[in-house]
N, C-alpha and C positions, 0 to 999 in steps of 0.2 A: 484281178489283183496282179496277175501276174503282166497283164499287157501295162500295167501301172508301173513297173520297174524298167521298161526298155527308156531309153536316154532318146528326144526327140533330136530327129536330124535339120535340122534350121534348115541347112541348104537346101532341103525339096519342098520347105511351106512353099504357096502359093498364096497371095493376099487375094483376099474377091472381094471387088469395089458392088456395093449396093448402094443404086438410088436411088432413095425413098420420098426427097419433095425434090424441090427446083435447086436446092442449094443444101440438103442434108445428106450424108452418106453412110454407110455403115462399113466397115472395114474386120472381113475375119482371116485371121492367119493361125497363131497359135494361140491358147488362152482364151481368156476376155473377150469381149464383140468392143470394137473401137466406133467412138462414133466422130465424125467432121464436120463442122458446122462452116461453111465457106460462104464469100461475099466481097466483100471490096473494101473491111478493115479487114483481113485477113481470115486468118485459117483458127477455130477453136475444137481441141481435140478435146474426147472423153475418154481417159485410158489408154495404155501404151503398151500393154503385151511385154514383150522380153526383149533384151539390149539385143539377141542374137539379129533380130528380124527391124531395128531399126531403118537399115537402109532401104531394103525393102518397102517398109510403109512410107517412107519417106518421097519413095519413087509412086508410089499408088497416087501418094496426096498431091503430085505435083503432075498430077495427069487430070486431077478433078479440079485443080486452083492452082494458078500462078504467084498466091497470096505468102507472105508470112505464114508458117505457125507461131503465133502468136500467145494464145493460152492453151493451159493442160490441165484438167478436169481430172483426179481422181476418187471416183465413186466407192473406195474401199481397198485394204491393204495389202490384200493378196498381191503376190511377183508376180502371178500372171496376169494382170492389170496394173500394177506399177514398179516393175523391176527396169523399164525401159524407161524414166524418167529423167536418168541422170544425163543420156544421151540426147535426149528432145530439151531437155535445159542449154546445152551444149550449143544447141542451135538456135537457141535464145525464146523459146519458149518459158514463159511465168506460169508455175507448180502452183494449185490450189486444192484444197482439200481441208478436210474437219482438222480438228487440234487435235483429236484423237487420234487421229490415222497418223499425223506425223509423229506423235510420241510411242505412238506401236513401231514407225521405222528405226526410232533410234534406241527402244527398249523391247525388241521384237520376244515374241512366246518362244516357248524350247522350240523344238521340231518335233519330230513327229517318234524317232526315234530317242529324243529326251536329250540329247544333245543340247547347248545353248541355241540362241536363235542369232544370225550373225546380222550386226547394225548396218543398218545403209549408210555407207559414205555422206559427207554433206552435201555435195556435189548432186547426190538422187532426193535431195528435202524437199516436200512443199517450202516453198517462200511466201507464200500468203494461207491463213489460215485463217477459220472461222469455225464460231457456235451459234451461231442464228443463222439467217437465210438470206441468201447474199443475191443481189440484184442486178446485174450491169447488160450494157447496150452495146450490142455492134450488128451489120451487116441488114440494120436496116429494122432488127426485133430484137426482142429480149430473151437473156437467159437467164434461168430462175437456178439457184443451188439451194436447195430444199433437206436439211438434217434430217436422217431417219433413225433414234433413238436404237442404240443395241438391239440392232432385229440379225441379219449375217455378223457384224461385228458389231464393236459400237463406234465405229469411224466411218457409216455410211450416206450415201449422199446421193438424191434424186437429183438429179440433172433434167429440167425442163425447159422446153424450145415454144412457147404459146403460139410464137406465128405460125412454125412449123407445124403443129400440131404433133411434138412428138415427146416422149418422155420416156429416159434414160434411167433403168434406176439399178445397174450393177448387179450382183448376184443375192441381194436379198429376192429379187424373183429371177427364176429361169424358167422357161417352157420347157427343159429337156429333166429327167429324171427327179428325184425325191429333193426337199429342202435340206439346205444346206445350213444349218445352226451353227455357227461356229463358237465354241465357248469359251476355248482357249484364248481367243480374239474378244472377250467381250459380246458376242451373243444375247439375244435370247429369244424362245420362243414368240411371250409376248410381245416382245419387240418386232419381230418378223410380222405378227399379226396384224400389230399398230402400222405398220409401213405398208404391209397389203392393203389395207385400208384407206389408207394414205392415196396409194396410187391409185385404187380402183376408184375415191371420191375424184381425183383431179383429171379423169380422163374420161373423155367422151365418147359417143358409141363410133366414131372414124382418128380416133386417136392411134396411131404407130406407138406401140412400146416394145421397148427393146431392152431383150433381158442381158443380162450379165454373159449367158450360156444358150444358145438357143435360137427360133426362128425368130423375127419379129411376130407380136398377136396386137392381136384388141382386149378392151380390159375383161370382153367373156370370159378368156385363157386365165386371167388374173382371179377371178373370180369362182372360178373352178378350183384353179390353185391350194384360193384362202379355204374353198370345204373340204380339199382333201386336206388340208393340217389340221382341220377343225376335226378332223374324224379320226386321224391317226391320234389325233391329244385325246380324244375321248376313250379310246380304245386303249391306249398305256394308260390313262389314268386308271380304270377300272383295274387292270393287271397290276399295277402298283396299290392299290388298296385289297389286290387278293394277297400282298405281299413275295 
């Protein structure tokens, strides 16, 4: 808790480029795991980390592709996944994401200390928004934006590459520490379940998933995941009926 109050120093991140197929990458600095889809229509990002660290990623991407960034993918509403959007627009990058995730930017929860929660500028909005599952073509494959009903929030978003073989699905899963519910954001349990589920049916046994937070796995890790919530719900349930 207490290494949770130190204020992070931008200027000693480090981006570390990982690549994962012939033309996917994975990008971590601070926050969120970024992901880059490159090719010869351009550059499609997944999340954007924080304004501080834009030029930085900006330099990473232009080390892996001499391409446009083109589009920008966010998987969910958290800053540290879309606080750097207003700057990747700037660059001409086109913001997509759920309706929900844009109406949490411009009607955001308190904070954490009860505070109001402060709007994003217009300038950091998705420009394209959707409620079903959005389909489009570049670089040769498809990418799939697949809704995942209030599981981490209810603005969340499976981001899949079929050629690649890989699948992006933000912090409703991490490999590294406990689930993250968020309620305040629209949340919820069964929603996280429905999404693990979700992911664990569309992914095969050499499939790369890439969590929100974390190493990449295979969907074993995912399915590990979904019985440790299945066992921590069993285990509060019974303690909430001992009252």
């Amino acid at each position: 808790a207490a290494s949770a109050q130190v204020p992070t120093d931008y200027s000693k991140v480090e981006i570390k480029t990982t690549k994962l197929t012939s033309n996917f990458y994975t990008l971590e600095g601070a926050g969120g795991m970024i992901g880059v889809f490159t090719g010869p229509d351009g550059v499609l990002m997944v999340d954007a980390q924080y304004p501080q660290l834009t030029d930085k990623l900006v330099a990473a991407i232009k080390q892996i592709s001499s391409g446009p960034i083109r589009f920008l993918v966010n998987t969910h509403v958290h800053a540290d996944h879309t606080s750097g959007d207003a700057n990747f627009a700037k660059l001409g990058a086109v913001i997509f994401a759920r309706e929900e995730l844009r109406n949490r930017l411009i009607h955001p929860a308190p904070q954490a200390n009860g505070a109001p929660g402060v709007p994003v500028p217009p300038g950091g909005l998705p420009v394209v928004t959707y409620t079903g599952r959005v389909h489009w073509h570049m670089n040769g494959d498809d990418v799939q934006l697949i809704p995942i009903p209030r599981a981490h929030t209810d603005g969340d978003t499976l981001v899949r590459f079929p050629g690649q073989d890989v699948i992006m699905c933000g912090d409703f899963y991490r490999s590294i520490g406990y689930p993250n519910i968020d309620r305040a954001n629209g949340g919820s349990l069964y929603g996280m379940l429905d999404g693990l589920g979700a992911l664990i049916g569309m992914a095969g046994p050499n499939t790369k998933i890439i969590p929100g937070h974390g190493p990449t796995v295979d969907r074993n890790a995912v399915m590990a995941h979904r019985d440790m919530i299945l066992g921590v719900r069993d285990r509060i349930s019974k303690l909430i009926d001992q009252g």
